[in-house]
PASEKOL-330190 format. One record per residue (C-alpha): z negated, x negated, y negated; chain; residue in one letter. Coordinates in steps of 0.25 Angstrom, whole numbers. Layout:
N
up; east; north; cadena; residuo
Z; X; Y; A; a
...
***
This chain:
441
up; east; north; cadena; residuo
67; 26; 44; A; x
76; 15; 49; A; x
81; 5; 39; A; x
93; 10; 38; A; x
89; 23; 32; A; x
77; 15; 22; A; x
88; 5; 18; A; x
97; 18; 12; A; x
85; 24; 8; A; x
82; 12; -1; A; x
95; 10; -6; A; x
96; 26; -11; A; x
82; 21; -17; A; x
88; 8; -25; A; x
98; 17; -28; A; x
89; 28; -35; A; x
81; 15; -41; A; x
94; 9; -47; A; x
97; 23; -53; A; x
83; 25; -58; A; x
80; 37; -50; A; x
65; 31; -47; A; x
61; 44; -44; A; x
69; 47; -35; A; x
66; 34; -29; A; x
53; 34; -27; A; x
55; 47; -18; A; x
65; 41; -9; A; x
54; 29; -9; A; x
42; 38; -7; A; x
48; 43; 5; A; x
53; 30; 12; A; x
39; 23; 10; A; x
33; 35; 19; A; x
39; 26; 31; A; x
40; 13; 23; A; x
27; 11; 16; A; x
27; -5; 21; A; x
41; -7; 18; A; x
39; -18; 6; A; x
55; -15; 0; A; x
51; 1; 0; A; x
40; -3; -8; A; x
46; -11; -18; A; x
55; -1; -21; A; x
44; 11; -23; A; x
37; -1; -32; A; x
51; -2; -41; A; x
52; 14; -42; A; x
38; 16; -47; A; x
39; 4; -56; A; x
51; 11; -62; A; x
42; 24; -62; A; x
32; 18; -70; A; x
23; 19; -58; A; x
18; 7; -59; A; x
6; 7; -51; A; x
12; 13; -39; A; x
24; 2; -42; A; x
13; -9; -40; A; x
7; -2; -27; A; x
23; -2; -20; A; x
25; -18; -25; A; x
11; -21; -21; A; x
13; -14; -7; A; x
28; -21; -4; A; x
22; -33; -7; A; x
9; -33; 2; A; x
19; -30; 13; A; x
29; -41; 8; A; x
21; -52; 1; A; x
34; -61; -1; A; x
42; -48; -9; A; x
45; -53; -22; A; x
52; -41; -28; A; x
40; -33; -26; A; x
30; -44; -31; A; x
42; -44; -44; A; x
42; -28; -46; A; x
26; -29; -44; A; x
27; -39; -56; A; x
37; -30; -64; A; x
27; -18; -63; A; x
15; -26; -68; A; x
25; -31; -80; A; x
27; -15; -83; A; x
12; -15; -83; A; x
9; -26; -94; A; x
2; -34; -84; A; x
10; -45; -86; A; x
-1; -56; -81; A; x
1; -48; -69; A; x
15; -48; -69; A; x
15; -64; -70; A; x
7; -65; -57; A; x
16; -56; -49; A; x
28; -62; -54; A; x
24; -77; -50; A; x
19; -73; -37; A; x
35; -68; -35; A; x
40; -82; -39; A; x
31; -90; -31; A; x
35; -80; -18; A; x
50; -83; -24; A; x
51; -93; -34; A; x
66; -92; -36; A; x
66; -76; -39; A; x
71; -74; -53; A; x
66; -59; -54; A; x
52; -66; -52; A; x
53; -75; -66; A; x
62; -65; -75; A; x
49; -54; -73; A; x
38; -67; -74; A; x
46; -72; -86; A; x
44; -56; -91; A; x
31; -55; -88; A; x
28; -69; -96; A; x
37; -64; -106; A; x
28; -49; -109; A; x
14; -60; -109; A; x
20; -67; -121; A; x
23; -79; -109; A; x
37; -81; -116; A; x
37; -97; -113; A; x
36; -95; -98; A; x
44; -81; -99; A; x
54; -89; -103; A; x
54; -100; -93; A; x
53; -89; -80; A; x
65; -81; -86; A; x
71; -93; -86; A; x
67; -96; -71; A; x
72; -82; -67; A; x
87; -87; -74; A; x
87; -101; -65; A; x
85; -93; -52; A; x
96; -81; -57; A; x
104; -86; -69; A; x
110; -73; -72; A; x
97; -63; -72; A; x
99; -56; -83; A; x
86; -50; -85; A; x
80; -66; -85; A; x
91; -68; -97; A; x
88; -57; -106; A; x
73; -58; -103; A; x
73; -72; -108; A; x
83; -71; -119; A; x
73; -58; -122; A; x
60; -68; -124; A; x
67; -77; -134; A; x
68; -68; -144; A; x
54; -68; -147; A; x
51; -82; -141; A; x
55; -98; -143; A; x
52; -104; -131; A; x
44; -118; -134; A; x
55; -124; -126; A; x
69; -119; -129; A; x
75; -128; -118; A; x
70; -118; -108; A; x
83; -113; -104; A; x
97; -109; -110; A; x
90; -96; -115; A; x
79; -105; -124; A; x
90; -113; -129; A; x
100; -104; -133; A; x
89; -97; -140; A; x
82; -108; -148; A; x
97; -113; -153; A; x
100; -98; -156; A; x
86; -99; -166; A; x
90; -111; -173; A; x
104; -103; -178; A; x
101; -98; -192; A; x
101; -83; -197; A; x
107; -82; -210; A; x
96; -73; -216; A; x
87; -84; -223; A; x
89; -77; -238; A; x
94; -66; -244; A; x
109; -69; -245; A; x
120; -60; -237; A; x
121; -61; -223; A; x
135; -65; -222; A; x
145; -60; -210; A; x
148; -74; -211; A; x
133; -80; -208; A; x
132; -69; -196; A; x
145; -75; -188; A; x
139; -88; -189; A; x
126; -86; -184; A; x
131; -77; -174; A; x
144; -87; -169; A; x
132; -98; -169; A; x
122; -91; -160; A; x
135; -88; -150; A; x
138; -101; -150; A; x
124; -103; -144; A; x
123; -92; -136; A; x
135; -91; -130; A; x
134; -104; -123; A; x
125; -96; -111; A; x
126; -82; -117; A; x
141; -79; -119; A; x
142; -69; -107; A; x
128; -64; -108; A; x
126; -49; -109; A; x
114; -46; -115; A; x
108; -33; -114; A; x
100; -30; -130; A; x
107; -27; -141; A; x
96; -25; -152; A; x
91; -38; -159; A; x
75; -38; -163; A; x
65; -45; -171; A; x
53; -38; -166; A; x
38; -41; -169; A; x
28; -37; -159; A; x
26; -23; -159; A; x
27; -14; -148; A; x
35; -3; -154; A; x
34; 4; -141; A; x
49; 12; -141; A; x
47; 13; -125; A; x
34; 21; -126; A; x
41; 29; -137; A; x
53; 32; -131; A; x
47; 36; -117; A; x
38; 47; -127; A; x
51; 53; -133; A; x
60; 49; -121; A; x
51; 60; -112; A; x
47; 69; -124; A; x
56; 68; -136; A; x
45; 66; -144; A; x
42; 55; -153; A; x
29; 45; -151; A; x
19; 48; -162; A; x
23; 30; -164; A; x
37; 33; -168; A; x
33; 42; -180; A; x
29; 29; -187; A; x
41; 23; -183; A; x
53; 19; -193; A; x
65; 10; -194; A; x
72; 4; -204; A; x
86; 6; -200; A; x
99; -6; -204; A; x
114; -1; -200; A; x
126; -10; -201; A; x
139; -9; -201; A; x
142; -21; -191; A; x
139; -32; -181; A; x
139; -43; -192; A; x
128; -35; -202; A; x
120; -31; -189; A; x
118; -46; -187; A; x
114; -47; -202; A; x
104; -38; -201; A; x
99; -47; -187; A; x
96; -57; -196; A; x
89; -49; -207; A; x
81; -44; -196; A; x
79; -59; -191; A; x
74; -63; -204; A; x
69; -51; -209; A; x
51; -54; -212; A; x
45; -39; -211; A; x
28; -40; -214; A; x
28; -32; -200; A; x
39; -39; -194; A; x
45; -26; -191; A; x
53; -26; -177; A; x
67; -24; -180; A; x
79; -24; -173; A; x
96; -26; -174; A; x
105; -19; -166; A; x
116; -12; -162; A; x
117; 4; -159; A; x
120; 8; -145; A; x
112; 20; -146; A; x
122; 32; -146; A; x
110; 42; -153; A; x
111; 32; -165; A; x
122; 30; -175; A; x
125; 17; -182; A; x
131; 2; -175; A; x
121; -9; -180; A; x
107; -8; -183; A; x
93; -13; -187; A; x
81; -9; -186; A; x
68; -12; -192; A; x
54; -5; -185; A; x
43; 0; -194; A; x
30; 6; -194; A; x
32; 18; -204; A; x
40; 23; -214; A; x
35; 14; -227; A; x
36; 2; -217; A; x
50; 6; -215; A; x
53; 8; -232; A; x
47; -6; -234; A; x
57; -11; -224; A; x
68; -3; -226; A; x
68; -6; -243; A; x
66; -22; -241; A; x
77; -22; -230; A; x
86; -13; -238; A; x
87; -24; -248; A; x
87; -36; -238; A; x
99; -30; -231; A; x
107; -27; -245; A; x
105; -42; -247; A; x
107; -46; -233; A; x
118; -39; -228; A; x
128; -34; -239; A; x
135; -25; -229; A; x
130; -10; -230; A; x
118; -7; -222; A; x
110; 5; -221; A; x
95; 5; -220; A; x
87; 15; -218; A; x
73; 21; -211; A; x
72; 28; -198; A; x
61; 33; -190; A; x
59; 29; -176; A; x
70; 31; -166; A; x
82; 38; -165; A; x
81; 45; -154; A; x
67; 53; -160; A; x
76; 57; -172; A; x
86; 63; -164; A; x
76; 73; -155; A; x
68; 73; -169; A; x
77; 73; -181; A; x
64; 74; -192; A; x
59; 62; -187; A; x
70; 55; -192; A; x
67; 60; -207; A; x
59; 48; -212; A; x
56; 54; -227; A; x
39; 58; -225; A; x
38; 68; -236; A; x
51; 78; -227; A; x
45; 89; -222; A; x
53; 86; -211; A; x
46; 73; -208; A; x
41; 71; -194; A; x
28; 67; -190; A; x
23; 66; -174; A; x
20; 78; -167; A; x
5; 77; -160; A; x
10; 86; -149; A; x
18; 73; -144; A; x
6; 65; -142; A; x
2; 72; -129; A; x
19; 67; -123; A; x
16; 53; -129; A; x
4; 53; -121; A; x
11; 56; -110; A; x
19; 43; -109; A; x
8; 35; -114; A; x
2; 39; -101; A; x
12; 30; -92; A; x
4; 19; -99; A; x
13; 10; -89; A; x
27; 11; -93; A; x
24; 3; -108; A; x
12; -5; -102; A; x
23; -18; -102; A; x
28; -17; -116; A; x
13; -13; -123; A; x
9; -27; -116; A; x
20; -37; -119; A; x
16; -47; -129; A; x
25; -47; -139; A; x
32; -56; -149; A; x
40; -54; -160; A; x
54; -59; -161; A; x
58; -71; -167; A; x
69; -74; -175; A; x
81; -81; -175; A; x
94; -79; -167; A; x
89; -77; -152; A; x
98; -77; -141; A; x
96; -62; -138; A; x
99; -60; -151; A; x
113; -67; -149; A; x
116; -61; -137; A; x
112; -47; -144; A; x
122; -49; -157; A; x
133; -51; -146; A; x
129; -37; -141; A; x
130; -34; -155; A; x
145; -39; -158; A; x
150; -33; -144; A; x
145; -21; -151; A; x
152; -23; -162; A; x
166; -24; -155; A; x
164; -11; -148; A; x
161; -2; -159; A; x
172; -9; -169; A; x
165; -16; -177; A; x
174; -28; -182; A; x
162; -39; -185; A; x
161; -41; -170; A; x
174; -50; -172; A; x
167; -59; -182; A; x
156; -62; -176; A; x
162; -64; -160; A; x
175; -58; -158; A; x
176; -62; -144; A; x
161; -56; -141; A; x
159; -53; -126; A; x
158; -40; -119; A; x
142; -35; -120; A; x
137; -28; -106; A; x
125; -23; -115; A; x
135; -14; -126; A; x
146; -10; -118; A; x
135; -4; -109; A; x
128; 3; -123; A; x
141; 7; -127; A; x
147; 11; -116; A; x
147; 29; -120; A; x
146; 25; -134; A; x
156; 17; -137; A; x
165; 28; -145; A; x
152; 31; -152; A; x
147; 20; -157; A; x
163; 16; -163; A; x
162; 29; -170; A; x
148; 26; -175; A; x
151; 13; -180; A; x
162; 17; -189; A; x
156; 30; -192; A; x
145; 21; -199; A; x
151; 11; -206; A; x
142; 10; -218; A; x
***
């Protein structure tokens, strides 16, 4: 094969990689390697395809292999390091990674995946100074940007004078909530805090497009949504974990009671520290504009919560707010309609069906495709205005605009176009207007 005809060859195989036909790819690439088994590039790209198979110890052959013939390639020794990351062997992960930057020290891909590895070891100190490294070598990697911004929600550097992330983010902490007593949360109090934190952030973040829009306050349980998802996803049947899932369900009426409800849930002192969550919906399956929800293990967990937060939110938030109990997730309702019922004693009530067990155990088999998120060490968020929060409450308002809702203009009138929500919204938009004024409580 002359290198013409493998140099078209391997763009039609990037091509099929970029459009995430791996299966396909890993044909073409099975055939080229017959004549090209010490070609280092072929290898790496056979590597990349079975990492994305979830083959991951055939990935670690390909890398291993390129790299025996080229001892001095870096993406391979960086992709070797990205499959041990997917394998929770982190330590692992660390050595590959620095053996990357001593061949090349100037290669931000490098410190962005040691800054992740560090990051999933509860490193989150030296995490943050390698994410910060891979930013002074490519200012504009994106992936360095919401990787680091990602770690100071749940982290406080000893040192906030790191960089302009750390410092942004400690001022943005020391701007008060107003949710200290029991009195009304006044529009008034919201466009303050919100014109004071964009004061801050928009120093360095005014043109920043984020990519989240749901804001958290998570302990440190694994909830394992991936795992449960994949089950049904390839089955549509529900994980036996799910049936003792329930959520206690908040919807608003507009941008200004959503944020409200951000800093009820900021404040809010749960015995369990329930995981919980404020957020826009930009799911077409589910009705309703702002949300929040709270996690809970079981349906008297969930009454407990729902009673108390009930009264909280009528003190709270003296707009209308519905509140009410859910089990699990949407989409199992939907292929399901009787798990939705949340009443016991109906005779309609769903329990978990034992035949599903044996499909479970099924994706429980590919013990490598959650081995990552089963082994990060986890810590629960902190409190306090973060600057992902910030730049997630402008995703919010930009919402706002697009569906009609007129509270947008009070807080920030001239708010910038959001990347992130035009694309969500994108086939939706005449929904999601419909639904909004549909649902006016």
């Amino acid at each position: 094969m002359d290198n013409i005809t493998l140099k078209q060859k391997v763009n039609k195989i990037v091509k099929l990689i970029n459009n995430r036909s791996y299966n396909k790819a890993l044909g073409e690439l099975n055939i080229i390697l017959e004549n090209n088994k010490n070609n280092p590039k072929i290898l790496n790209l056979h590597g990349i395809v079975q990492l994305q198979l979830n083959k991951l110890n055939k990935a670690i052959k390909s890398f291993e292999n390129a790299i025996e013939l080229d001892p001095k390639f870096i993406q391979a020794f960086n992709n070797l390091g990205n499959v041990y990351i997917k394998l929770g062997k982190f330590l692992r992960a660390i050595e590959i990674y620095n053996k990357v930057l001593s061949i090349k020290p100037d290669y931000p891909a490098g410190y962005n995946n040691l800054a992740s590895a560090q990051n999933d070891l509860g490193e989150y100190e030296n995490s943050i100074k390698n994410y910060g490294k891979a930013l002074h070598f490519d200012p504009n990697y994106v992936s360095a940007k919401n990787n680091i911004i990602q770690v100071l929600t749940f982290y406080n550097p000893k040192n906030s004078n790191l960089n302009i992330f750390t410092k942004l983010n400690a001022e943005l902490q020391l701007i008060d909530m107003p949710k200290e007593d029991n009195n009304e949360i006044s529009d008034e109090d919201v466009i303050l805090f919100y014109k004071k934190c964009k004061e801050v952030s928009n120093r360095d973040f005014k043109d920043f497009n984020f990519h989240l829009s749901q804001i958290w306050r998570s302990n440190t349980i694994n909830l394992g949504c991936n795992r449960h998802f994949d089950v049904f996803n390839n089955f549509k049947v529900i994980p036996e974990y799910c049936f003792g899932c329930f959520k206690v369900q908040v919807e608003l009426n507009s941008v200004i009671d959503l944020m409200k409800l951000y800093f009820v849930f900021d404040g809010l002192n749960l015995s369990k520290n329930n995981s919980r969550k404020c957020m826009i919906e930009l799911r077409k399956i589910a009705g309703g504009s702002y949300k929040g929800l709270i996690y809970c293990t079981g349906i008297d967990e969930a009454n407990q919560i729902y009673k108390y937060l009930q009264n909280l939110l009528n003190k709270k938030i003296k707009n209308k707010v519905k509140v009410k109990i859910k089990r699990g997730c949407t989409e199992f309702g939907i292929e399901h309609p009787n798990y939705k019922i949340i009443d016991k004693e109906s005779e309609d009530f769903m329990f978990y069906n034992k035949d599903w067990e044996e499909k479970e155990k099924i994706i429980d088999s590919n013990t490598h495709k959650y081995a990552r998120e089963n082994s990060v060490q986890r810590k629960p968020t902190i409190r306090g205005a973060t600057l992902s929060d910030i730049l997630i409450i402008k995703n919010w308002i930009y919402y706002a605009k697009k569906i009609g809702d007129p509270d947008y203009k009070r807080l920030d009138e001239d708010i910038l176009i959001s990347n992130h929500i035009e694309a969500e919204t994108s086939n939706q938009l005449d929904f999601r207007i419909k639904e909004y004024n549909d649902n006016l409580i």
